[in-house]
N, C-alpha and C positions, 0 to 999 in steps of 0.2 A: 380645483382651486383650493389647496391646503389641506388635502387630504394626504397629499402622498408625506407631508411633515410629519404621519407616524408610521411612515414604513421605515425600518430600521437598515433593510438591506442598502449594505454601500453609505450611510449620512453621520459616518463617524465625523463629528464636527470637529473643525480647525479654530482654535484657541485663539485670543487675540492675538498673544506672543505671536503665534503661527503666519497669521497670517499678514501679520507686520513684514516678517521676513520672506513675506510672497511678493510683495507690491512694493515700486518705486520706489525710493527713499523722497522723492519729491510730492508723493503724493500726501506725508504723513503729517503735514503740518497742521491736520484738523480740520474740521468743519465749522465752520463760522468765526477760525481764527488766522489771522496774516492774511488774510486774501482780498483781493478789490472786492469792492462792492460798488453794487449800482446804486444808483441814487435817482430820485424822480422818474423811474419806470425805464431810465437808458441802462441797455445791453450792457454789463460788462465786461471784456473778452477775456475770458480764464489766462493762464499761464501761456500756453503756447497760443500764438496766433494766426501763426499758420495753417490754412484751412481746405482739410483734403476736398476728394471727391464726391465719396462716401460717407455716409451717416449710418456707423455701426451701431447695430443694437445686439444686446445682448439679452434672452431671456429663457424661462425656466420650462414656457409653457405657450401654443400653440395659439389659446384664446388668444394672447395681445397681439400677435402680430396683426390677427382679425381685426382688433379693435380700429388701427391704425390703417389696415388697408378698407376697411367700411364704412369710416366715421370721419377720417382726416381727408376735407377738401381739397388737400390738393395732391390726392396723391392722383397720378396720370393711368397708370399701369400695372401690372405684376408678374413678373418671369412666369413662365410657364413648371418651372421649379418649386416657383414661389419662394426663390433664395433673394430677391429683388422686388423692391419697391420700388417705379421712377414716381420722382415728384414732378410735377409742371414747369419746375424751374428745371429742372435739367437734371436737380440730385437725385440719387441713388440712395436707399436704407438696403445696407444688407444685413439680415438676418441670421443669427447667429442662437438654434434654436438646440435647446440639451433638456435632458428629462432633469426629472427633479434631482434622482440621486447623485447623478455627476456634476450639476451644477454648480455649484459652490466651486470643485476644482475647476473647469474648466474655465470659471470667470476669473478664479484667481491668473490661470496661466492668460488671459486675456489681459487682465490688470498690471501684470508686470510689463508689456508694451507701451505702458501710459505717457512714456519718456522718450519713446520712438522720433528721430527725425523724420521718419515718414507719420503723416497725419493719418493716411487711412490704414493703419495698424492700430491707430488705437479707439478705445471705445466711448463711444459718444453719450450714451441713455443705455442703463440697465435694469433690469426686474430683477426684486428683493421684496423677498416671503418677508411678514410679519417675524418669523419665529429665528431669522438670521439675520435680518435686516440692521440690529444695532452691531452687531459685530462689523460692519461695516462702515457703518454713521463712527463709533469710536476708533475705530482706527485713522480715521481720515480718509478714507478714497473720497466720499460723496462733497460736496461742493455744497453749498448755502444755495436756496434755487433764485435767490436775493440776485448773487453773482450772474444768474444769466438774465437777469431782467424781472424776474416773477415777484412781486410783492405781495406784503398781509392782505392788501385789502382784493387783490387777485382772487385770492382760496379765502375769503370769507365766510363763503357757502358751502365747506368745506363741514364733513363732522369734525365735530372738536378733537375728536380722540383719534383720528387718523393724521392731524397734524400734533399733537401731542408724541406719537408712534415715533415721529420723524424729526422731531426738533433735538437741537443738540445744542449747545452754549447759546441758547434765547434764540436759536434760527435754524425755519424747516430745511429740512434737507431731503428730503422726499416725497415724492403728493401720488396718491392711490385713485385713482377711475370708479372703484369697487368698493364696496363695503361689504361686511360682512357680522352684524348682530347677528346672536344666536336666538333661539325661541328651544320649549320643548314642545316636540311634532309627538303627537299619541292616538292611536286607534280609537276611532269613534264606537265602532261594535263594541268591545273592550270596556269602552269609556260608563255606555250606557250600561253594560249588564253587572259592570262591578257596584258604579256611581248613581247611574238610576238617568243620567244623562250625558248628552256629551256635546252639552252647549258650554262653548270657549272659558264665557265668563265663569261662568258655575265652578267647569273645570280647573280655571284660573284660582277660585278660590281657598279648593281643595290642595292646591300645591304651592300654594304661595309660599311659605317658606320650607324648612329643610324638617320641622317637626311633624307638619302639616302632610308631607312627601314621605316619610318611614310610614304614617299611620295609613294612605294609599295603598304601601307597599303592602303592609301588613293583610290588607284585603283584597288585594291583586293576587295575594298568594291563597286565600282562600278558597279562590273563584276556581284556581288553577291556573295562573295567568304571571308573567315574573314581570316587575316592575320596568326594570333596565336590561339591558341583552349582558352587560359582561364590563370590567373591569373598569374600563378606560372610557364605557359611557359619559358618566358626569368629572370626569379630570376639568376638562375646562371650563367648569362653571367657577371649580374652587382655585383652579388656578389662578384663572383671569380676576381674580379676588384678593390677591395676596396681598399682605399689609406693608410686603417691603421686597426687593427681589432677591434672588438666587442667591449671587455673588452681592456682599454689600462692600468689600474689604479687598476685593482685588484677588484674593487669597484663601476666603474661607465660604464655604456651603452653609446658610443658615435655610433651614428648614423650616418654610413658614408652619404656623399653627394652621392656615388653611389646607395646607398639602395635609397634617396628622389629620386632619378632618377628615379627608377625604377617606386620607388609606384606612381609619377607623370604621367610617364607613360605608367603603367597601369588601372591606373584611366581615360585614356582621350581617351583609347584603348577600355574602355569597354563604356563610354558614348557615342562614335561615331561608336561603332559597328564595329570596327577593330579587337576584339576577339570573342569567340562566348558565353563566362561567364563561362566554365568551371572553377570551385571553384582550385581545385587542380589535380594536374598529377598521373596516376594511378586510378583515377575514371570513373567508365563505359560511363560517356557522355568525358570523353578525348581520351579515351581506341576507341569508336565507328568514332573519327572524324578523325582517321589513316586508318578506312575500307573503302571502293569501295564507300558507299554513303556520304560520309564525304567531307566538304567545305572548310575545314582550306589547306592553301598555305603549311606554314612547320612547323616543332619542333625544337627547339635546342636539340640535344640527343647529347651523348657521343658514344663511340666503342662500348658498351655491348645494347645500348639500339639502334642503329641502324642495329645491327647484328642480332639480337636478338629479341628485344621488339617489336620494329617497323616491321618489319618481320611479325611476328605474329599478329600484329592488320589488317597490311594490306591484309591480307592474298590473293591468290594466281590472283586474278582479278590485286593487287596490285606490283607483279613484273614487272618491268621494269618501273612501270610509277614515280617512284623516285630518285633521283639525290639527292647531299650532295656538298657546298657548303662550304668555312670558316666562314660566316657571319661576324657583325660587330665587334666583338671582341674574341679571343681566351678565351678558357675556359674550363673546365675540368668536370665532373662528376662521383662520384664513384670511387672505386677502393679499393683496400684492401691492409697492410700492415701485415706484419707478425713481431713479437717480439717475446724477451724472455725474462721471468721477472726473478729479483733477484731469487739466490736459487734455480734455475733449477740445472739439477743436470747432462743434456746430453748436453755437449758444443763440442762434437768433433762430434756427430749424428746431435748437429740442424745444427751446423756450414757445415759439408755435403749437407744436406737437403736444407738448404738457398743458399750454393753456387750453386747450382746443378737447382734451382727450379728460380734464379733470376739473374744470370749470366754466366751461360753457352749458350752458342750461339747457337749451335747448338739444344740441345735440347729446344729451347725456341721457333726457330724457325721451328721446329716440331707442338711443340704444338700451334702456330698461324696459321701455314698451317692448321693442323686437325682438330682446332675447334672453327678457322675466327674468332680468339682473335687478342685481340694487344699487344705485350708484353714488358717488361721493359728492351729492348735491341735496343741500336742506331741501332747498326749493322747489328743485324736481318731483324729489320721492314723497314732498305731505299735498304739491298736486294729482301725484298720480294717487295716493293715499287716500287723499279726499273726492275723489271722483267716484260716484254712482257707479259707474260699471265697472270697478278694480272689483276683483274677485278670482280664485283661483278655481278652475276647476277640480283637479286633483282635490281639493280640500272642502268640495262641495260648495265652492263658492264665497268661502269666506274671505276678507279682505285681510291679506295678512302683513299688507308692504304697511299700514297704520301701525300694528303691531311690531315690526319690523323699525320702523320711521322712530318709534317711542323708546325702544331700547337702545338704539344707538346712540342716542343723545345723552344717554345716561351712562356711557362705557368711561373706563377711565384704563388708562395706558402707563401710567406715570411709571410702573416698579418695571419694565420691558427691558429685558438688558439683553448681552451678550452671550450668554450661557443656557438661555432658554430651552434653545430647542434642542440641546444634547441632556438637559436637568430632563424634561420632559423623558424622551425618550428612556432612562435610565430606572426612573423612577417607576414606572411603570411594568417595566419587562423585570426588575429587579423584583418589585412586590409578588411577581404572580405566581409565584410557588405557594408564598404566604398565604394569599388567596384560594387559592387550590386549598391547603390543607396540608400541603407535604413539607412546609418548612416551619423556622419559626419566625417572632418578628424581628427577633435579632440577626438571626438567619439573612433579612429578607434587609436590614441595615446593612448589614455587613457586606451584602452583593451589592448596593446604591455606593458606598464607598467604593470597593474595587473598580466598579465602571465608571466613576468621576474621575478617580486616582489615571486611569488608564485612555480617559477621552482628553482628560486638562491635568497635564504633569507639573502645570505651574498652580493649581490649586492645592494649599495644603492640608486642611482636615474639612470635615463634613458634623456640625453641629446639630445636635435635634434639641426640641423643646422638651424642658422638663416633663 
């Protein structure tokens, strides 16, 4: 879940320009603008009303279809393919399932059928990453979930910042099942032999902020021990921090002072041998420095990637010797958002589906007990938070979904735009010579421009801070 947003292979991102010129001319009238609205919790029935057989979904990634064939009461059945879902009424969800990289296209060529006089051509409910998700809300494909019935007081229990992610002219346009706050995850063995302990709070206090975390470093390198694995470690603490986004002007790249942060940063992290030069995250030398022989103190991860990923690299030598902390700034990673674009044609099915899947309590908090998710329910996650037996094993027991419950409410979304996840991407693989040592930093500007200029040819220059 939002890990594969920094694999580079194939996710040359499509520009708004772009993808204006993919999709319907009917579809572009905006989100939250010209379109019926429901009123007192009645269905309002999008543009076309004509209503196929079929309830197309479209998504990026495996989990959700689970979500919907494990947690949504009415589904009946499931094809032996697993291309089909019946419901009890009689409908059909077909499944319409692409890996991360090709995603984006292949929703596009889906999106241009929106206008279809056949209804089961076009698509009903789609999955949209956090990091491409406004490219879409500002173009207009996604519909107000107003329109299909869903109101405020519906996602109340909603974190703030996952309807914040999705709102667009004063209305959501898309609701998330999942959450995803970040924590930093760090080596208790590690923890104790550099720190003297590697109880949470302790730890907690030692890295509270970003001055407090170099002097860490400073003695993690002592020990013989590198603070972070590699480049791209803490990108999303300072990302998720920006004082303003990407694009502010349609036109021009300003470069927050949080990103110079960073890349100063990490430039002084890898000249003193406070990380250990892993390039990017997901690579078999970052992948190996989460296993039993691995040096690095911790990772910034999110819910899915300490459940889960870290899990898995650590593998079983690795239970109990890790602990999760807030580190020096909240922050979020990954996560999925569900919409529906103009011209769907099942608004009383998705609007079920969505309630059912992103605001019911109870079944939410099923499915976070069954499969040590986190999900987009206040109320769920500070019950299971506050219950005596929450504890993770991996983590020697410690209760991390409280810790987890605390930073989310503290996440803010506001600067989230459309250019995100191609700025990310660029920014990163651009710097990493600098980082290495083999370029300079103008070097390493001058490569961040070239790959703007060449992902978004309607952006015209790339601004850094004084």
């Amino acid at each position: 879940m939002g890990k594969t947003a920094w694999n580079r292979k194939g996710t040359k991102a499509v520009g708004l320009a772009a993808l204006t010129g993919l999709v319907a001319v009917s579809l572009l009238s905006g989100c939250g603008g010209g379109g019926k609205s429901g009123g007192g919790g009645k269905t309002a029935m999008p543009d076309t009303s004509k209503e196929g057989e079929v309830i197309n979904f479209c998504v990026y990634q495996e989990v959700t279809k689970s979500f919907v064939n494990d947690y949504y009461p009415e589904v009946e059945s499931v094809s032996d393919d697993e291309e089909y879902t019946y419901l009890k009424d009689g409908t059909k969800i077909h499944w319409f399932v692409y890996n991360s990289e090709e995603y984006q296209e292949k929703l596009d060529e889906h999106l241009k059928k929106q206008d279809s006089d056949d209804p089961d051509e076009r698509i009903d409910i789609m999955d949209l990453e956090g990091d491409y998700m406004r490219k879409y809300l500002e173009a207009g494909v996604c519909i107000p979930m107003s329109e299909i019935g869903i109101q405020d007081s519906d996602i109340e229990k909603q974190y703030a910042y996952t309807k914040e992610a999705a709102t667009l002219n004063g209305k959501v346009c898309g609701l998330s099942n999942e959450v995803a706050p970040g924590l930093f995850a760090y080596r208790r063995s590690i923890a104790k032999d550099v720190l003297g302990t590697d109880d949470p709070e302790k730890v907690q206090e030692a890295v509270s902020d970003w001055t407090k975390f170099d002097e860490v470093a400073a003695k993690m390198k002592d020990k013989g021990y590198y603070m972070l694995s590699g480049f791209a470690d803490a990108y999303r603490v300072f990302s998720n921090n920006m004082s303003k986004p990407w694009v502010s002007d349609n036109q021009t790249v300003e470069i927050d002072p949080a990103i110079m942060d960073w890349i100063k940063m990490t430039k002084r992290y890898s000249d003193e041998g406070y990380n250990h030069k892993t390039i990017n995250v997901f690579t078999e030398e970052w992948m190996k420095d989460q296993g039993p022989d691995g040096k690095v103190f911790g990772f910034f991860y999110s819910t899915w990637g300490i459940n889960f990923t870290l899990v898995g690299n650590a593998g079983d030598e690795g239970f109990g010797d890790w602990a999760v902390c807030k580190g020096p700034q909240p922050f979020y990673w990954g996560a999925s958002w569900f919409a529906a674009p103009k011209n769907m044609d099942h608004p009383e099915h998705v609007k079920d589906i969505l309630l059912t899947l992103t605001c019911n309590k109870e079944i939410m908090k099923k499915m976070s007990i069954d499969r040590n998710t986190f999900v987009n329910n206040v109320d769920a996650m500070s019950e299971i938070a506050a219950d005596p037996k929450t504890g993770s094993d991996f983590l020697n027991g410690q209760n991390h979904i409280a810790l987890f419950n605390e930073v989310a409410q503290n996440i803010n979304l506001k600067n989230l735009g459309i250019y995100d996840q191609g700025c990310t991407l660029d920014i990163i693989y651009s710097f990493s010579d600098y980082f290495l040592g083999n370029s300079t930093l103008d070097d390493a500007k001058a490569a961040f421009e070239k790959a703007i200029e060449e992902r978004y040819p309607n952006l015209t220059e790339v601004v850094w801070p004084e």
